[in-house]
Each structure stands twice: as C-alpha cells, then as structure tokens.
N, C-alpha and C positions, 0 to 999 in steps of 0.2 A: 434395642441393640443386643447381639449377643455376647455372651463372656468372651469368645473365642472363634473365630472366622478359620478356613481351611484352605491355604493357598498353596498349598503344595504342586496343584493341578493346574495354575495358573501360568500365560504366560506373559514374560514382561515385556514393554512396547507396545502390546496388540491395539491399544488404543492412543495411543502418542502420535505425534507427528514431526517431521524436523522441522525449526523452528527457524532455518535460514528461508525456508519457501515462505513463511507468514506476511502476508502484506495485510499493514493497518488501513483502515480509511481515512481519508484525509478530505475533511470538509472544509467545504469555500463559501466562502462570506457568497450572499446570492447576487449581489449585483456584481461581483468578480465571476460566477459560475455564470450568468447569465451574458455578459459580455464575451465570456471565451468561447462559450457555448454557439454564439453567432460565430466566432471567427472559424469555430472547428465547423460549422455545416457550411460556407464557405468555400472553406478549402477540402471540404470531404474528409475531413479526421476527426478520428476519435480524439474526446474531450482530453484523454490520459494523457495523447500524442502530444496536443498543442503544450499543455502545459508542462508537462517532461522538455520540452524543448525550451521553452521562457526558464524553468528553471534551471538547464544546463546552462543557457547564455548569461545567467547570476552567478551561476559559479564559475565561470572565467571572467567575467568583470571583476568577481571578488578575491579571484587568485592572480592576475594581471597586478591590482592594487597592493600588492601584499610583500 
C-alpha cells in the first residue's frame, strides 16, 4: 500500500447505489418452492406473483387479529 492515496480528482457516489431499490433474495425451503412453483405454471405467474400475494393475505389475517 501506499503512504498516501490522491483523491482530490475523485468523484463521490460514482459507484454507490441507492439502497431503497436493493432487493435481498429470499430462499424457500424446496418443497415450499416446488409446490408454489406448480401453482404459479398453472395459473401462468410468476413464482414472485404467487407468493407476494400468500404473503399479502398473512398480513391482513395478522392485522384483522390485532
């Protein structure tokens, strides 16, 4: 490494990104991905669909209860 690095000519962000777009992955047990996986070629949707929707109808059972 050097004593002393020259940032003057640098700019900041050029490689950052904003960190509200980030989406994490989320793995599924395989017999969970495999079950939903029939229902979404089925119904012709995407795997993301099916399950975006099972988990929105959890979160109104869970707020219903609350």
């Amino acid at each position: 490494m050097r004593d002393e690095y020259d940032f003057s000519k640098g700019k900041r962000g050029t490689y950052s990104r904003d960190l509200k777009n980030l989406h994490f992955p989320i793995y599924l047990d395989p017999k969970l991905e495999e079950y939903y996986k029939k229902i979404a070629l089925k119904k012709n949707e995407d795997l993301s669909t099916i399950i975006n929707a099972i988990l929105k109808k959890e979160m109104e059972l869970n707020d219903s209860l609350i």
